[in-house]
C-alpha positions in Angstrom: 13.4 26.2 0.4 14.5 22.6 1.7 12.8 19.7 -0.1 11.5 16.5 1.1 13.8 13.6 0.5 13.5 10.0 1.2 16.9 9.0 2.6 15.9 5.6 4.0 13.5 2.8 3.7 12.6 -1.1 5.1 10.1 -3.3 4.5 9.0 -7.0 6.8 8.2 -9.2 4.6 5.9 -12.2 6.7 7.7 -15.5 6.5 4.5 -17.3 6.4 3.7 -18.1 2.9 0.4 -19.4 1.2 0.8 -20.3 -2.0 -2.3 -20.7 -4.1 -3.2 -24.5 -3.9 -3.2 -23.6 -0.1 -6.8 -23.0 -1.1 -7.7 -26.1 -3.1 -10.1 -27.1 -0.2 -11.9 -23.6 0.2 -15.4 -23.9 0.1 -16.4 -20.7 -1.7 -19.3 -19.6 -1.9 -21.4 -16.6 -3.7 -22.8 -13.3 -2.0 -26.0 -15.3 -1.7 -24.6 -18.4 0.2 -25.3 -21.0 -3.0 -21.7 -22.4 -3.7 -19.8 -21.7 -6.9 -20.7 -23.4 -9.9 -16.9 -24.3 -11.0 -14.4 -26.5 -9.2 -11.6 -24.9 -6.3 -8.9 -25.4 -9.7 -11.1 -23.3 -12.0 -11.7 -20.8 -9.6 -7.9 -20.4 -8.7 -6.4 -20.2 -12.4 -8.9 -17.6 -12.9 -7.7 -15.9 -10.6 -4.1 -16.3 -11.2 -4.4 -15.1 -14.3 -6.9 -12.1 -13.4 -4.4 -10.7 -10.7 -1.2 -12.2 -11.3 -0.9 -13.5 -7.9 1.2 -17.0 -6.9 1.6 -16.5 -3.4 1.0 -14.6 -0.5 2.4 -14.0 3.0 1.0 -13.9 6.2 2.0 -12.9 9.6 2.8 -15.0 12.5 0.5 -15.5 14.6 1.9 -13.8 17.6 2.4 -10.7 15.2 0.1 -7.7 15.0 -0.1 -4.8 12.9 1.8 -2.2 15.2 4.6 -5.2 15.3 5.1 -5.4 11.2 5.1 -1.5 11.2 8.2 -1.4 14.2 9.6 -4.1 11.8 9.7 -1.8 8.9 10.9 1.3 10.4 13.8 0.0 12.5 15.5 -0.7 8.9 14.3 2.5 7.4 15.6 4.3 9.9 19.1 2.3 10.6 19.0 2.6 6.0 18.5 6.3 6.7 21.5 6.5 9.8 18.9 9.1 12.0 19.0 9.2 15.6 15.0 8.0 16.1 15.1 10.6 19.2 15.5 13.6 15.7 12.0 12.2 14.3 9.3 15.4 14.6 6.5 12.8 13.1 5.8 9.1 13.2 3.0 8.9 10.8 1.4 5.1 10.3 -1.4 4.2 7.6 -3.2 1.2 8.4 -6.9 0.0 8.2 -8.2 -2.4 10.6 -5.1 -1.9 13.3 -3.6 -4.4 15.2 -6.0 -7.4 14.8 -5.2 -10.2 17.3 -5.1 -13.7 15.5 -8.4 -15.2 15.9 -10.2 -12.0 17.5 -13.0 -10.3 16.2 -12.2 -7.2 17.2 -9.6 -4.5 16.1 -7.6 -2.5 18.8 -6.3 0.8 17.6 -6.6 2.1 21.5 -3.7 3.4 21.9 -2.9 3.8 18.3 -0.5 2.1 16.1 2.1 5.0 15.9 2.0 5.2 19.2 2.9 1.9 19.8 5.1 1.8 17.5 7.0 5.2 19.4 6.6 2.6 22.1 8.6 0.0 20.7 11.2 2.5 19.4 11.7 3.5 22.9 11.7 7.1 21.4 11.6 9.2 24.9 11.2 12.7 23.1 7.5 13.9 23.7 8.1 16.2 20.7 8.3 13.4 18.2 4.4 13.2 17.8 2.6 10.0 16.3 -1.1 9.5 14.5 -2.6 7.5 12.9 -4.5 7.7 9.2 -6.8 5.9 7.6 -7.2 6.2 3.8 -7.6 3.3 2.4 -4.5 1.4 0.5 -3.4 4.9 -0.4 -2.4 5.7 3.1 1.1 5.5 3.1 1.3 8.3 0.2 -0.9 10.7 1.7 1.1 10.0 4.5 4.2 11.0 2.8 2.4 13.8 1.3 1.7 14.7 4.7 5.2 14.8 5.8 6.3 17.0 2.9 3.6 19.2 4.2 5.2 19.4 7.6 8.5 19.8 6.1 7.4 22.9 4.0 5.5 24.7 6.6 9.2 24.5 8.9 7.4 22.3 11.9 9.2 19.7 10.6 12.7 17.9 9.5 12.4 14.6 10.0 9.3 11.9 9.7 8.9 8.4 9.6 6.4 7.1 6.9 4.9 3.3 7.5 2.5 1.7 5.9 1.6 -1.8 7.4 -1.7 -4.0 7.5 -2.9 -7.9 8.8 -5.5 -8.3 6.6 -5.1 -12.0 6.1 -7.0 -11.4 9.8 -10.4 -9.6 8.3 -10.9 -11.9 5.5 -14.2 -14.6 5.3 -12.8 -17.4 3.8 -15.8 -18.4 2.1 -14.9 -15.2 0.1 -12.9 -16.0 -3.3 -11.6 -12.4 -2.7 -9.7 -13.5 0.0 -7.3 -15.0 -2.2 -6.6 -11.8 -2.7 -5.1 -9.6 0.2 -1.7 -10.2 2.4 0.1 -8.8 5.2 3.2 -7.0 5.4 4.6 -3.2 6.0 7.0 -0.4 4.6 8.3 2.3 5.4 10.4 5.4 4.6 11.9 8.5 6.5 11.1 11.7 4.9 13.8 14.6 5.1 14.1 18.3 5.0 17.5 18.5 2.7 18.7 22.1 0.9 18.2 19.9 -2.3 17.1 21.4 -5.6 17.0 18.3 -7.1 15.8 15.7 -5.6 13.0 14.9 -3.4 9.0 15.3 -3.8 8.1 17.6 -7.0 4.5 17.4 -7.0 1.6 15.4 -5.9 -2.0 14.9 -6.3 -5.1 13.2 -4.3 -8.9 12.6 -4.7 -11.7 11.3 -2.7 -14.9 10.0 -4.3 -17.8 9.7 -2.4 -21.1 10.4 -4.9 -21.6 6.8 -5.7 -17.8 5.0 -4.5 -18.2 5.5 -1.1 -19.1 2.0 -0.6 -16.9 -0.2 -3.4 -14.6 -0.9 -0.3 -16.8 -2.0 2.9 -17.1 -4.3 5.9 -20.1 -7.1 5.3 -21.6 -10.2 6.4 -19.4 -13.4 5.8 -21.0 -15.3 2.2 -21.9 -18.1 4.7 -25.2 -17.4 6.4 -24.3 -20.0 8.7 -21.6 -17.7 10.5 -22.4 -14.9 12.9 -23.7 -11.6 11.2 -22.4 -9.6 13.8 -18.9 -10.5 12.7 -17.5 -8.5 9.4 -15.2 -8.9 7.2 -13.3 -7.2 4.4 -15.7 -7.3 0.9 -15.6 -5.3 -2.5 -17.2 -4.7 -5.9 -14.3 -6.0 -7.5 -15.9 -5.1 -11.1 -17.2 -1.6 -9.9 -13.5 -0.9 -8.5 -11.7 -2.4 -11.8 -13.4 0.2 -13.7 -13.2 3.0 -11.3 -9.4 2.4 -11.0 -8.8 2.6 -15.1 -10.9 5.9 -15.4 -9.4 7.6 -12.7 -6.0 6.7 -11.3 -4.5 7.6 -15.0 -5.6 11.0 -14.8 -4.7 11.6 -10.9 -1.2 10.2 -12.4 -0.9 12.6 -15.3 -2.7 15.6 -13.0 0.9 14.9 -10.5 3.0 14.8 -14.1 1.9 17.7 -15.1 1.9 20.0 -12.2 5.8 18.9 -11.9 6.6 20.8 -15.1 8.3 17.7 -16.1 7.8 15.1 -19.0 6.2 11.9 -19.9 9.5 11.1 -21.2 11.7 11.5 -18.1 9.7 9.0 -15.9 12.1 5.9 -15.2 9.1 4.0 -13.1 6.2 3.7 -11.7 5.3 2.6 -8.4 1.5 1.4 -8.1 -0.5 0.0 -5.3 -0.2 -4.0 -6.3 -4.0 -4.4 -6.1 -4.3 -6.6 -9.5 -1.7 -7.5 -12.0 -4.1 -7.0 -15.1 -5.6 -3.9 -13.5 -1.8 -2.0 -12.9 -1.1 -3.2 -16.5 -4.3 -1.2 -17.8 -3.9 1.8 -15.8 0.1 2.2 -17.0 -1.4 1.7 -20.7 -4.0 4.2 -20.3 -1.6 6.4 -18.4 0.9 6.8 -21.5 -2.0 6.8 -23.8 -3.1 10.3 -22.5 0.6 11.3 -23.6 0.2 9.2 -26.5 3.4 7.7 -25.5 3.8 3.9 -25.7 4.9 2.3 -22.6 8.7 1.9 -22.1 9.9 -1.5 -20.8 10.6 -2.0 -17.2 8.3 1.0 -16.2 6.4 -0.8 -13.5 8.0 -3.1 -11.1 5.9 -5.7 -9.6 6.0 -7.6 -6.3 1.7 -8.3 -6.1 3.1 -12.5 -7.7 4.5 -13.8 -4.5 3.5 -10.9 -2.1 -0.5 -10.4 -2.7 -2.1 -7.6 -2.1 -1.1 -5.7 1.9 -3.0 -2.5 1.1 -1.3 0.6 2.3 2.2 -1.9 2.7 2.3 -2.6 -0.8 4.2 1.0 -2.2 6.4 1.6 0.3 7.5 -2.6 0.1 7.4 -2.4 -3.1 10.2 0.6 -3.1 12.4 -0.9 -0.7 13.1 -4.3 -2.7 13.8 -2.0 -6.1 16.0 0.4 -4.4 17.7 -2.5 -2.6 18.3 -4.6 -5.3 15.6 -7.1 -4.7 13.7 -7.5 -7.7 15.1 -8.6 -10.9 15.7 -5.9 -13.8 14.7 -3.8 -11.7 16.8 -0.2 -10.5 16.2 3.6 -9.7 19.1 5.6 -10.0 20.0 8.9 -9.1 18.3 11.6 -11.2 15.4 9.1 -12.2 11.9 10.4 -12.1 9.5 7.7 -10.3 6.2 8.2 -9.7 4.0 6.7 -6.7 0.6 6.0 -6.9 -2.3 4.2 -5.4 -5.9 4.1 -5.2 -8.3 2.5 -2.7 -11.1 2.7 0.2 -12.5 6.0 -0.1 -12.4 6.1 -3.0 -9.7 6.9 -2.9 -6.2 8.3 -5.3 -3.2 9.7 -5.2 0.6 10.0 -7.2 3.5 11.7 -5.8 6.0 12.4 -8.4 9.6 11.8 -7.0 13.0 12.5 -8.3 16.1 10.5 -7.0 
């Protein structure tokens, strides 16, 4: 049975960079519109060293969404050396779509894998493009779903991005909004006669009893702006713990339906939502192996890139496998895992063998 193998990837990284004393004049303010009780310099070492994040990027402002995505896959695909006319699927995970820079309103009509078929030029109506949105897990489940199409013979070839503006969907009265970045990755998905390499396993979860709504669109913390605009919010806390009970046992729930060990995974690939929160879930991870965690498990981008939801995996991947990030390599035969959790709420691993 042929597997499904990764055989190229590309990231855009944004060239606009925010660093964090960009924000030293923020007026931030609680949910309840009162202003913060510490200074702009407390707030922002707190949350350096809650989430590990430096900088951040941001998209031009004549960039959207559907533009980052077309970005991304022209490398992954030139990386991969496919013919774009070959590709059955062009699958793209976003959230908000392609947000114009200063709109209110997000356009997904047509939708972002359509537009980015369009900017392909990709003439074959057989090479069919959706959209899905799944939270900052996206761009696994879409993966997921290509291995799906791969196994069931409908498909040989699919293009994978993940890509989000959500530097455009942020209230900047909203100390969250240091936060979140924009960017996209992406990856083509194969159908190889390959034993040993490709997708092994995979798992994914949706939590809706009382998560539903730890990821939403609300009011702006200023009661001065209009309440018919939203913007991206969270219960950080409520999410923090959610993440730590959950994501470790999605991970190990992959691991173990793989028939492989603890001890032959190389690295781990998480969603860079929060430095501290990555760090506890890896720990808790090996813990239910009672393993201690090896050194270089978990490469990290989330100190100069922020958080770009469902861009953040697939971005991350590409810089490792290119090179890009110090001390940091997958090589052939390694076991990585991929894994994210978000919006939904949702989680999901994909263990992977190079």
């Amino acid at each position: 049975m042929n597997s499904a193998v990764i055989t190229g990837t590309g990231s855009y990284i944004p060239s606009i960079k925010k660093e964090n004393d960009k924000f030293s004049d923020s007026s931030f303010l609680n949910s309840n519109g009162t202003p913060f009780g510490s200074t702009n310099d407390i707030i922002i070492e707190k949350f350096k060293s809650i989430t590990g994040i430096e900088e951040r990027r941001y998209a031009k402002n004549e960039y959207k969404s559907s533009d980052l995505g077309f970005f991304a896959a022209e490398k992954a695909i030139k990386n991969a050396k496919i013919n774009p006319e070959e590709l059955d699927y062009i699958i793209v995970a976003h959230n908000f779509g392609d947000v114009k820079n200063d709109a209110i309103q997000s356009d997904i009509l047509p939708s972002l894998a359509t537009r980015v078929k369009y900017k392909l030029g990709i003439e074959n109506p057989n090479c069919v493009a959706y959209d899905i949105l799944f939270g900052c897990p996206g761009w696994i489940e879409g993966v997921i779903q290509a291995q799906a199409f791969i196994k069931a013979g409908i498909a040989k070839k699919c293009l994978v991005i993940g890509t989000e503006t959500l530097s455009r969907v942020i209230d900047k009265y909203d100390r969250d909004s240091m936060i979140y970045s924009d960017g996209a990755g992406a990856c083509i998905v194969e159908a190889k006669n390959e034993s040993n390499s490709g997708i092994i396993s995979h798992a994914t979860q949706t939590f809706t009893k009382n998560e539903a709504y730890y990821l939403f669109f609300g009011n702006s913390f200023d009661k001065n702006e209009d309440p018919n605009v939203r913007y991206i919010k969270m219960h950080g806390r409520k999410i923090y713990e959610f993440a730590l009970n959950n994501v470790p046992q999605a991970m190990k729930a992959a691991l173990d339906k793989s028939g492989l060990s603890i001890n032959d995974v190389k690295k781990v690939f998480i969603h860079q939502a929060n430095e501290k929160m990555d760090e506890a879930i890896i720990k808790r991870f090996f813990r239910l192996y009672k393993k201690p965690i090896p050194e270089r498990i978990m490469p990290m981008s989330i100190h100069k890139l922020g958080n770009s939801s469902v861009a953040t995996v697939p971005t991350l991947l590409d810089l490792v496998l290119k090179g890009e990030i110090e001390n940091q390599e997958v090589q052939k035969g390694d076991v990585i895992i991929l894994a994210s959790v978000g919006a939904g709420m949702n989680i999901n691993a994909i263990v992977y063998k190079y």
